[in-house]
C-alpha positions as CSV (number, residue, x, y, z in Angstrom):
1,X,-34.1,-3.6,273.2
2,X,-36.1,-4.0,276.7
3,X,-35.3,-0.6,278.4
4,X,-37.2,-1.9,281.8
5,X,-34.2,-3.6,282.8
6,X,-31.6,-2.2,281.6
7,X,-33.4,1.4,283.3
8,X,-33.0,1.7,287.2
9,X,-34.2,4.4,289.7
10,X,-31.8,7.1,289.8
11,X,-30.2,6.6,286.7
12,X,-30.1,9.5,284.3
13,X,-32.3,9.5,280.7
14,X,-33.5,11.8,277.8
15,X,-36.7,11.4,276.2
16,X,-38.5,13.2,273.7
17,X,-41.5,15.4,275.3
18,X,-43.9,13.8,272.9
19,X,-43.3,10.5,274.3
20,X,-44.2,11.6,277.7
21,X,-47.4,12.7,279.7
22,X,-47.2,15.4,282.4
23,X,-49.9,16.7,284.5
24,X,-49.6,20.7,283.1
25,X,-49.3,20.1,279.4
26,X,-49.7,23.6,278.6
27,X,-47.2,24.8,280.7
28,X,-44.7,22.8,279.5
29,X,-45.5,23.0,275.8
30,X,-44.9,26.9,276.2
31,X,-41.9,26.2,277.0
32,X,-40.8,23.4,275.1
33,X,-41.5,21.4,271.6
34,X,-43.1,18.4,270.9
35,X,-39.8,17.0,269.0
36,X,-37.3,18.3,272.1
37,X,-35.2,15.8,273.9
38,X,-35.4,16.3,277.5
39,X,-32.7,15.0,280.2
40,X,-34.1,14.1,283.6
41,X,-34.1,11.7,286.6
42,X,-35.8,8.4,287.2
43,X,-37.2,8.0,290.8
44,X,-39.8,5.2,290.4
45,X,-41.3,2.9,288.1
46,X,-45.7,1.8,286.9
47,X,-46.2,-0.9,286.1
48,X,-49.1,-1.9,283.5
49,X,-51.2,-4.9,284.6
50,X,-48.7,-7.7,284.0
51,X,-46.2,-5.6,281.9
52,X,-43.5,-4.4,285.4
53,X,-41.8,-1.3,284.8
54,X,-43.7,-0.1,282.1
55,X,-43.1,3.6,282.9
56,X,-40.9,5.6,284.8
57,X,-41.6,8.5,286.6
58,X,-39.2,10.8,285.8
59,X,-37.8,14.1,287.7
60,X,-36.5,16.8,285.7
61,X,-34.9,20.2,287.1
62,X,-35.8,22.6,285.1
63,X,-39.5,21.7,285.1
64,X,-42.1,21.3,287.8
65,X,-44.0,18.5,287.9
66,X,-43.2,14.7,287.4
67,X,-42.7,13.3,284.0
68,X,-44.7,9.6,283.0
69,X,-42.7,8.2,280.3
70,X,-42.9,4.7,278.6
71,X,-39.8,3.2,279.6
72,X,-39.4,1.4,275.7
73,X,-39.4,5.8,274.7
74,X,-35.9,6.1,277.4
75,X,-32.3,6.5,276.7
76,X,-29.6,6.5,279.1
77,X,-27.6,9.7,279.5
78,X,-24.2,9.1,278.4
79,X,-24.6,5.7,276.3
């Protein structure tokens, strides 16, 4: 499955935190694990070179900080 384009900005997604980079790894490893799937927001895509869409940039409330995910490492909330 090709998640960039079935994945658009503002649709919901889970991840796993070990899939994903974010700018204050400690922080967030405190307060979650590695293995944890994590609900959030996507408002905006990377792409990679040629590769659009690569990763999304993902919001989540209960965290500060943005989220870089892999889009292929997404699920959609709810599917």
């Amino acid at each position: 499955m090709q998640n960039q384009h079935l994945i658009n900005v503002g649709q919901a997604v889970a991840f796993r935190l070990a899939d994903a980079f974010h700018a204050q790894v400690k922080e967030v490893s405190e307060k979650l694990q590695s293995d944890q799937d994590i609900e959030g927001r996507v408002i905006s895509f990377s792409d990679s070179g040629l590769n659009k869409k690569k990763f999304a940039i993902v919001e989540v409330d209960s965290i500060a900080g943005l989220f870089v995910v892999p889009t292929a490492c997404l699920r959609l909330v709810g599917q």
